[in-house]
C-alpha positions in Angstrom: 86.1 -109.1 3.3 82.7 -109.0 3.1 81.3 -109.8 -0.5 79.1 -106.7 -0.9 82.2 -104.7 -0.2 84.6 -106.3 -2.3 82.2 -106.6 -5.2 81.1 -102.4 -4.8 84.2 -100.9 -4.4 87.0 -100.2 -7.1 90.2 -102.1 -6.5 93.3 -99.8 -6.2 96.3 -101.0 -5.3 98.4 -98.5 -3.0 100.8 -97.9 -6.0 97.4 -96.9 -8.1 96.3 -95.0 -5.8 99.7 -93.0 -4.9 100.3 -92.4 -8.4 96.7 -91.5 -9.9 95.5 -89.6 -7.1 92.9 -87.5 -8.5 92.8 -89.1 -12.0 90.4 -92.3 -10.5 89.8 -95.3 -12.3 89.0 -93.9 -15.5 92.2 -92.9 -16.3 93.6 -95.7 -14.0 93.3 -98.3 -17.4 95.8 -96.2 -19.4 98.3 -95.3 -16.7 98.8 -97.9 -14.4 101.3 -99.1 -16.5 103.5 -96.0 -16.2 102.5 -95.6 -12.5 104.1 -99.1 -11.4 106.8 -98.0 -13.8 107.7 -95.3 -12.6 107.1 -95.3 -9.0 110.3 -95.1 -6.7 111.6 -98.1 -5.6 111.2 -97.0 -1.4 107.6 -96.7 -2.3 107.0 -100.6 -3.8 108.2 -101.9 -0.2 108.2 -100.5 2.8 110.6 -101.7 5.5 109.1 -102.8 8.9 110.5 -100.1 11.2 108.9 -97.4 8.5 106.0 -95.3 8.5 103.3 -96.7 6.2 102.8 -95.2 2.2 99.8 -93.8 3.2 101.1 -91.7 6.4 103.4 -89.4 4.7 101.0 -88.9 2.0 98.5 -86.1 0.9 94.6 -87.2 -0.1 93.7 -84.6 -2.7 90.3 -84.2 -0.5 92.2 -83.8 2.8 89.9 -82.0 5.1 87.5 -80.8 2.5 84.7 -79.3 3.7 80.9 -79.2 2.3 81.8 -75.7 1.2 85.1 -76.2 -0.3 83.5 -79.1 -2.2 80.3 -77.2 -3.4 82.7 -74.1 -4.5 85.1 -76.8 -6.6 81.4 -78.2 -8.2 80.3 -74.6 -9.0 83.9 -73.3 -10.2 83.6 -76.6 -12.5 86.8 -77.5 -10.8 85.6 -80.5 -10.1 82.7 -82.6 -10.4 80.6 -84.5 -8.1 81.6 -87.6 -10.2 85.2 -87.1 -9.7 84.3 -86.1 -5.8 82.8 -89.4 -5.1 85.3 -91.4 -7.6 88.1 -90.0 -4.9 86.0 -90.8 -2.1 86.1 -94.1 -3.6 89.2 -95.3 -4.8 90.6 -93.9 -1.0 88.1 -96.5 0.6 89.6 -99.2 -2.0 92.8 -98.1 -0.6 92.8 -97.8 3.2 89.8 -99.6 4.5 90.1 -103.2 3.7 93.1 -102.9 2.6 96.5 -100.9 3.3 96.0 -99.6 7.0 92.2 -101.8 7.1 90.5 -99.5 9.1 87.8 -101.9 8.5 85.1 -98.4 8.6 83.1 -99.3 5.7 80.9 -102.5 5.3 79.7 -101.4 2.0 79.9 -98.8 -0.7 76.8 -98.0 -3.1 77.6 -99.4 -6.6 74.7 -96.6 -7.7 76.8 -93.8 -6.4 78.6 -92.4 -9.8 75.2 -93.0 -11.2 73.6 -90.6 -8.8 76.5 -88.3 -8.7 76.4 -88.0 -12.8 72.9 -87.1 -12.3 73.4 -84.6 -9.7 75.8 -83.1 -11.4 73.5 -82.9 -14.3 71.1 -81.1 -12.6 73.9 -78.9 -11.5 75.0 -77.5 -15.4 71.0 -77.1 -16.1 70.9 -74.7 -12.7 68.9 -76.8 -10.1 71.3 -76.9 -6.9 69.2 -78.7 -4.1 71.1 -77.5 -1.0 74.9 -77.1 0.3 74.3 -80.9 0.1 74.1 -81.1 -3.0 76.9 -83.7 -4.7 78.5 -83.9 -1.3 79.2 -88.0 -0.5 77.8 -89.1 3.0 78.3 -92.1 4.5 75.3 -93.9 6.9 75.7 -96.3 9.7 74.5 -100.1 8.9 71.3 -99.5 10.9 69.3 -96.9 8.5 67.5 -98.4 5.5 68.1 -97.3 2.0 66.3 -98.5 -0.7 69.0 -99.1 -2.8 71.8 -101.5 -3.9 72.8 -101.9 -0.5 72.0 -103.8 2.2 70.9 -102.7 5.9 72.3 -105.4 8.9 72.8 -103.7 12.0 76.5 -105.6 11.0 74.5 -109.0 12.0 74.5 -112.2 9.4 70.9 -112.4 10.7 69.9 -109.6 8.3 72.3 -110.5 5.7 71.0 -109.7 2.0 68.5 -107.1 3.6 67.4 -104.5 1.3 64.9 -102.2 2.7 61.8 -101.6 0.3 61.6 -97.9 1.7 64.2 -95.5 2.9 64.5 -94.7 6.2 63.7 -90.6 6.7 67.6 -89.9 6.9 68.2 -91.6 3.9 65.0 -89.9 1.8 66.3 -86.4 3.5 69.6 -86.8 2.6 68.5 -87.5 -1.0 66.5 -84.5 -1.2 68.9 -82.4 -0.1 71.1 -83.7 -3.7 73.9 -86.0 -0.9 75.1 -88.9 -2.5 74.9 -91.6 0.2 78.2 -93.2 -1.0 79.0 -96.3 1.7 76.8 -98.1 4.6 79.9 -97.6 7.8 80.8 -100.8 9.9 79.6 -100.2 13.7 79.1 -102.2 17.0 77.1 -104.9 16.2 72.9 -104.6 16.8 74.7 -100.8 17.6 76.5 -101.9 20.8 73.4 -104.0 22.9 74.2 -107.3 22.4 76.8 -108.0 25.3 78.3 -106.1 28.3 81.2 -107.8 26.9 81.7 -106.8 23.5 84.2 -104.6 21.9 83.2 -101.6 20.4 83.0 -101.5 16.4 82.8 -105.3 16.0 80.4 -106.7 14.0 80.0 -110.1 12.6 79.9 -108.5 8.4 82.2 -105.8 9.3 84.7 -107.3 11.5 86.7 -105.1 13.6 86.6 -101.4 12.8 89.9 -99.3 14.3 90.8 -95.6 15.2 91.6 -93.1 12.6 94.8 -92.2 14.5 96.3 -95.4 15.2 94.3 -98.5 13.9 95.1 -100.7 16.7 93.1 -98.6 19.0 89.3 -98.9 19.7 86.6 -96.4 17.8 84.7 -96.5 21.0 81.1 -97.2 19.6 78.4 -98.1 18.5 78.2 -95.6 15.3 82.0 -96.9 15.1 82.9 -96.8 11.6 81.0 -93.5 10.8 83.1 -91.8 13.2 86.4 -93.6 11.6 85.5 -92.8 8.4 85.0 -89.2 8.9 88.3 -89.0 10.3 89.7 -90.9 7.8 89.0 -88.3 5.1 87.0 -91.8 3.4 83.4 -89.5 2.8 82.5 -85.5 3.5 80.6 -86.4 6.2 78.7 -89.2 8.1 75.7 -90.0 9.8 75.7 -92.3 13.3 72.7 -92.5 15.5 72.9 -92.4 19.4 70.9 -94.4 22.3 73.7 -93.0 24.9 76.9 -92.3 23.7 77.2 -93.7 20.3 77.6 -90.8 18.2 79.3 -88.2 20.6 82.1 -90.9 21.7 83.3 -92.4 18.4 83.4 -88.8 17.5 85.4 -87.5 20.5 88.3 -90.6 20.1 88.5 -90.2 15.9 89.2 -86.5 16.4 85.9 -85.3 15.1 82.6 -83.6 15.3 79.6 -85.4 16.6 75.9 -83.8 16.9 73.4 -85.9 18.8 69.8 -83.8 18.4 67.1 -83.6 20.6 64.8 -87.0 20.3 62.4 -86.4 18.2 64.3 -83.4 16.1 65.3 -86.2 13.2 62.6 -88.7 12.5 63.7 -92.6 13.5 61.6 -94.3 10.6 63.7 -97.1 8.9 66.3 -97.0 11.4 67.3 -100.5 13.3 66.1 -99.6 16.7 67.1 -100.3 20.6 64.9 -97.5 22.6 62.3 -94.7 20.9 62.8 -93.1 24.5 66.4 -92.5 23.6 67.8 -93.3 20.1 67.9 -90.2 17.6 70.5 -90.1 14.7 73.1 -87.3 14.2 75.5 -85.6 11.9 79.2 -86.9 12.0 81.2 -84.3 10.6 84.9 -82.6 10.7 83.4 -79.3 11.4 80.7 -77.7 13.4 79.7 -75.9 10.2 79.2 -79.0 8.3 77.4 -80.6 11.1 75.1 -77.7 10.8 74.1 -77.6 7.5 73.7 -81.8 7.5 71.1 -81.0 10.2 69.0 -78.4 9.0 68.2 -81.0 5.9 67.4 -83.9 8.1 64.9 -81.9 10.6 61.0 -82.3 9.9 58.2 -84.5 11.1 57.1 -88.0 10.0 54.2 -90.0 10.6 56.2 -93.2 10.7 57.7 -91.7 13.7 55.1 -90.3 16.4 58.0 -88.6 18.6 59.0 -86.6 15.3 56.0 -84.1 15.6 57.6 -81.4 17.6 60.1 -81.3 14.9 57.5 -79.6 12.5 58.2 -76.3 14.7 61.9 -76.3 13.2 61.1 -76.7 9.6 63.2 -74.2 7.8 65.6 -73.7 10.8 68.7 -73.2 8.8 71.0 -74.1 11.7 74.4 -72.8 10.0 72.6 -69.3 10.6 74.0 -70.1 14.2 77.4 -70.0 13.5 79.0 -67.2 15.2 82.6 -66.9 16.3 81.8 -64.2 19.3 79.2 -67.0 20.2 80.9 -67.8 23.5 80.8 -63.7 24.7 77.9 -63.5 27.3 77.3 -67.4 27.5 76.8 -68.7 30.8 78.6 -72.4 30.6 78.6 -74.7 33.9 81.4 -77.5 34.5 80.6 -80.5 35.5 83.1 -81.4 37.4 82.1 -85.2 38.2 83.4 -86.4 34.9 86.6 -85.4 35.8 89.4 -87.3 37.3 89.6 -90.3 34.8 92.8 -89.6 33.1 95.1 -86.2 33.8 95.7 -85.2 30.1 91.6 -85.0 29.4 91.4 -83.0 32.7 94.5 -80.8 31.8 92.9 -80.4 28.3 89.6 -79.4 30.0 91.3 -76.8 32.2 92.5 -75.0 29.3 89.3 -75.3 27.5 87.6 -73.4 30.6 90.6 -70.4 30.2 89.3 -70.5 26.7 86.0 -69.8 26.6 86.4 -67.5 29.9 88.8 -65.4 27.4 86.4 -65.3 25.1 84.0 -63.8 27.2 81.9 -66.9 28.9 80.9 -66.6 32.2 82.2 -70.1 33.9 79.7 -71.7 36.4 82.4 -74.1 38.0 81.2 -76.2 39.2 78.2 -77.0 38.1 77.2 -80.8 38.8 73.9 -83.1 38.1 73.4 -84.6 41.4 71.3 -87.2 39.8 73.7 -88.9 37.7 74.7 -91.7 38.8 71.3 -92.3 39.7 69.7 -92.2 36.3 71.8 -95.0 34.8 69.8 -97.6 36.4 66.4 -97.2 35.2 67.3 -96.0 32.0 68.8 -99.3 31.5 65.6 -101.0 32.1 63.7 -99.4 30.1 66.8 -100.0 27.3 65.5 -103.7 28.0 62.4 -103.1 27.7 62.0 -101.1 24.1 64.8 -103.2 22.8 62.3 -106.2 22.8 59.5 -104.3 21.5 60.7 -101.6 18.9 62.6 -104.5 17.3 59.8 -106.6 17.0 58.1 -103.5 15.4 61.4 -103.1 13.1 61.8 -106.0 11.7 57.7 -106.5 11.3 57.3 -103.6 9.2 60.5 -105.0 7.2 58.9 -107.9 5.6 60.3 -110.4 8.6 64.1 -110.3 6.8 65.3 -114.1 6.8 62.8 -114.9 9.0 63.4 -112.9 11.6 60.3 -111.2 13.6 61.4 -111.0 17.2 64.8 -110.6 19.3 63.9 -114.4 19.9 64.5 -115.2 16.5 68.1 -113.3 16.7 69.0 -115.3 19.6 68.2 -118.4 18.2 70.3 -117.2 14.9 73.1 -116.0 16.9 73.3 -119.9 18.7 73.0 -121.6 15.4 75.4 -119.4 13.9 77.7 -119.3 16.6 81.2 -119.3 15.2 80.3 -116.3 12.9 78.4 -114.1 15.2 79.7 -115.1 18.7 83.6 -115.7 18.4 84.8 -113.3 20.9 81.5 -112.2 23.3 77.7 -113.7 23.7 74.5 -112.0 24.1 73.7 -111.7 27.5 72.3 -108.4 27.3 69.7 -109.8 24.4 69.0 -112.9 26.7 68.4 -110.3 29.5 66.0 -108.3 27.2 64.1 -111.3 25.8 63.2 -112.1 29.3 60.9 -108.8 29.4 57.4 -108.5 29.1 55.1 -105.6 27.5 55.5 -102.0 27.3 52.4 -102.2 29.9 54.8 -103.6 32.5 54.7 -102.1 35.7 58.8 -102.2 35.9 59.0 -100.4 32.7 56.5 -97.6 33.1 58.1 -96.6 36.7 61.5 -96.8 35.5 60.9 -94.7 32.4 59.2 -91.9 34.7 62.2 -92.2 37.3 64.7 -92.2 34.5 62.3 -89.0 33.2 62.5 -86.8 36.2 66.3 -88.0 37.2 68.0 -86.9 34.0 65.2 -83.8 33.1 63.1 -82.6 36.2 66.0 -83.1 38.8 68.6 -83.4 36.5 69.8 -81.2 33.6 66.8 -78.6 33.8 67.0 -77.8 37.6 71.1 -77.4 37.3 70.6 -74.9 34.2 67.6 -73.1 35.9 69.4 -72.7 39.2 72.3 -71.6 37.4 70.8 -70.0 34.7 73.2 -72.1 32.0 73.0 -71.5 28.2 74.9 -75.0 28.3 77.4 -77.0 30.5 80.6 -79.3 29.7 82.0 -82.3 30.4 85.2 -84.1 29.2 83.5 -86.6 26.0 85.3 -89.3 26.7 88.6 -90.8 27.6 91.4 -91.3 24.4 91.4 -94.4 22.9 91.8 -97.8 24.3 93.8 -100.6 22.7 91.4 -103.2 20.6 90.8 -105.9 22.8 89.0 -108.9 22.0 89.3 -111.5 24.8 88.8 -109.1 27.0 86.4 -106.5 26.2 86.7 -103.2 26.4 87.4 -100.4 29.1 85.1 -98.1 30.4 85.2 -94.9 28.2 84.0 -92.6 31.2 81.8 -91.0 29.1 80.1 -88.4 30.2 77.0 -88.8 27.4 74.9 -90.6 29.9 72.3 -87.2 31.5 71.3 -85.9 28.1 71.3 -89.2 26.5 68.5 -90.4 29.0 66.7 -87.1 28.9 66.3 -87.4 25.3 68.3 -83.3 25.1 71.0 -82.5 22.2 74.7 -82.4 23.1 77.6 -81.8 20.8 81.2 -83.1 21.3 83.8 -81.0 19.6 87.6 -81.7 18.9 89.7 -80.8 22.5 93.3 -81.4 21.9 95.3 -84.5 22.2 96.8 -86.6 24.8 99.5 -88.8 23.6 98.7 -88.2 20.5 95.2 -89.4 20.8 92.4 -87.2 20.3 90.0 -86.1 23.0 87.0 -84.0 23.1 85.0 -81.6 25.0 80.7 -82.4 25.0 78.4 -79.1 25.3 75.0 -79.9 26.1 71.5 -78.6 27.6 68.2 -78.3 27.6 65.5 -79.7 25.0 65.1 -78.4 21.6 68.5 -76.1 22.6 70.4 -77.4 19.5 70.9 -73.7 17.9 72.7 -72.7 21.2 74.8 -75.3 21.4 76.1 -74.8 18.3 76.9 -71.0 18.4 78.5 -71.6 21.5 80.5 -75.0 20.2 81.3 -73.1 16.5 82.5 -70.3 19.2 85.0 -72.4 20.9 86.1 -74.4 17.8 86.6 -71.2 16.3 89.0 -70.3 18.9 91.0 -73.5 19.4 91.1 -75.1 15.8 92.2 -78.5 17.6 91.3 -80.7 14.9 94.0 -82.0 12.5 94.1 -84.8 9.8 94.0 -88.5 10.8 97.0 -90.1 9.3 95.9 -94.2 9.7 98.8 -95.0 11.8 98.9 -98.9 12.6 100.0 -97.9 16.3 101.1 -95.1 18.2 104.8 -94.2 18.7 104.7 -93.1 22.0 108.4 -93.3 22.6 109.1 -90.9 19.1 105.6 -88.4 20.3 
């Protein structure tokens, strides 16, 4: 366990945590006693061929919502303290211990501090936003300036605490969320190897699926997406360079809202590409994910791209949520994503009767010709800002152990071998240190091919011709087994065209296959994030496919 964790988080043991449920620790002095006491025997052991404790039990937060938590704050119900004191002791509980999800690398040991304060200003009338008291977790790779460290999951930046918040983090503050935990996720957010498996990192170890623990959280914004589903926070924030928030979203069973680049401001966030990496709301609703949004939009000098985003100041995006939002939409199917595995395409299928029922006009099909296309410039210019914006990272971060260019995390990563390179290398780093400027020739023509392919050519042209509010796509494939000699599958994602065009795109709970969650991944054009949402609220509306993650240690697919 990493020492951070163990030192910040409150240690439960599953017969605590059974017995107290919403008491927390500060009753748990004068009752454990009578909880070990009394607790029946089939509960202090639990055979082999049995379900674990945790399965057959009910969190006292299941499924809460931002607004079923603000409505238990304002009926005095409950308080933020004893919100984030639940959040808490279930982390204590599940993550490194009972099923170890291994979804958290560390919690804030400030967080009752701040939610006693919050809750303060609560009682003397200030209420800052439906935000307000609300835990949230962040991946490893946005500064706080707190008690807790930022890594990127790497022993390189062990012990680094950011002088200045990133914009998330100083957002999310201002909005009154309590940024609870910092979530385990692929290492350096999944760039590292070709070879890696996803929600490994050297501090966090490896991070598993909400709905059976032995299966992969696809990555990189892993344990966000895990944690989410785990009922361990109200929400979570991941960011995205392709795929990284809208996959471990789509295989933990959850919502995952990847914004426009330049919508949320990228200051104080571990970087690979400014062309492509944006953070986004992890969330088990599209109405959450919409209100967590429309307190992280706004421009920042830090982050040139973010000026756009002053023309969306004030957007409240939840004023998009409309369950007719599907009635007169023109949605195209892109049919080239299909064909990986027949219970995703079955689910998609009835997804397509489902919003035709409720009044969507189907384009089908509707395919980017330039797809496969795309993937290879986009890559190189992935190289390319990967050497550069981390050199400007860790710069402006005081040089954190030394560290002041991918060189120097190379040469970490060999010295430290046996901690940060058990199971893959860094080939992909070694690959991207061997790149020169920003002023290359190689990089500018592949960023203007990887432009035109994914916007010009790509998703513009297809909604133009077609004159698409937004088009679908199966998010991923269900989740793989965890597999650490060798690596894992490919997740035939279908994140890739508005990932390298820099456009929004929303995965949204699809049904299951096997018991295994999939999802179905809206997207379109730039700046289009209100439209995707009333059409996504629309069809989650209709459907109502998510349900609770139960930790299992592994599917029984005989019993399903």
């Amino acid at each position: 366990m990493d020492s951070k964790h163990a030192n910040n988080v409150t240690d439960l043991s599953r017969r605590k945590f059974v017995k107290l449920g919403g008491l927390g620790v500060g009753a748990a002095a004068t009752a454990a006693l009578a909880a070990a006491a009394c607790e029946p025997r089939d509960r202090q052991e639990t055979k082999s061929d049995e379900r674990p404790w945790w399965v057959n039990e009910t969190f006292e937060l299941e499924e809460a919502t931002f607004t079923s938590l603000a409505n238990d704050m304002a009926s005095g119900r409950r308080t933020s303290v004893e919100i984030t004191q639940l959040y808490l002791d279930r982390i204590a509980a599940l993550d490194r211990d009972g099923a170890k999800l291994r979804s958290i690398i560390e919690t804030n040991g400030d967080a009752l501090g701040i939610a006693t304060r919050l809750d303060e200003e609560r009682v003397n009338g200030r209420v800052r936003s439906p935000l307000h008291g609300i835990p949230i977790v962040l991946k490893d790779n946005i500064d706080t300036a707190d008690l807790m460290t930022t890594t990127a999951g790497s022993y390189a930046l062990e012990g680094h605490i950011a002088a200045e918040d990133s914009s998330v983090a100083a957002k999310l503050r201002e909005a009154g969320a309590i940024i609870l935990a910092k979530a385990n996720l692929s290492e350096w957010a999944n760039i590292r190897s070709s070879r890696s498996s996803s929600g490994w990192s050297g501090r966090g170890g490896q991070c598993g699926n909400a709905f059976a623990v032995d299966r992969n959280p696809c990555g990189s914004s892993s344990g966000s997406g895990a944690a989410v589903s785990a009922n361990f926070c109200a929400g979570a924030i991941g960011t995205e360079t392709n795929g990284s928030v809208v996959c471990p979203s789509s295989v933990n069973g959850v919502v995952g809202l990847k914004p426009t680049v330049g919508l949320v401001s990228r200051s104080g966030i571990i970087p690979i590409s400014h062309t492509q990496d944006t953070a986004g709301p992890m969330t088990r609703s599209i109405t959450d994910a919409a209100a967590m949004l429309t307190a992280l939009v706004g421009p920042d000098p830090r982050d040139p791209m973010s000026t756009p985003s002053a023309d969306f100041v004030g957007t409240d995006y939840t004023s998009f949520l409309d369950e007719d939002g599907l009635r007169g939409a023109r949605i195209g199917v892109e049919r080239s994503y299909f064909g990986a595995q027949p219970g995703v395409d079955q689910l998609m299928e009835d997804a397509i009767l489902s919003m035709a029922a409720a009044g969507a006009t189907i384009v089908d099909p509707a395919n980017i010709s330039t797809r496969v296309s795309m993937g290879a410039p986009s890559f190189q210019v992935l190289l390319y800002e990967l050497k550069a914006d981390l050199a400007a990272y860790l710069e402006m971060s005081g040089r954190p152990n030394g560290m002041a260019t991918l060189a120097d995390i190379i040469a970490f990563n060999e010295a430290d071998s046996d901690r940060e390179m058990p199971y893959f290398g860094q080939e992909t780093f070694l690959e991207a240190e061997g790149k020169g400027p920003l002023t290359s020739s190689e990089y500018l023509v592949s960023k203007e091919l990887a432009r035109r392919l994914s916007r010009d050519e790509g998703i513009d042209a297809l909604m133009e011709e077609h004159q698409l509010d937004a088009i679908v796509a199966p998010t991923t494939r269900p989740a793989w087994k965890i597999d650490l000699v060798n690596r894992d599958v490919s997740s035939n994602g279908s994140s890739g065209p508005a990932a390298i065009a820099g456009y929004p795109s929303i995965t949204v709970p699809n049904g299951y296959v096997h018991g295994l969650p999939a999802g179905i991944l809206f997207f379109g054009r730039a700046w289009s994030e209100g439209v995707l949402i009333r059409i996504a609220y629309a069809y989650e509306q209709a459907t109502r496919h998510r349900q609770a993650a139960k930790l299992l240690p592994t599917l029984d697919l005989a019993n399903l």
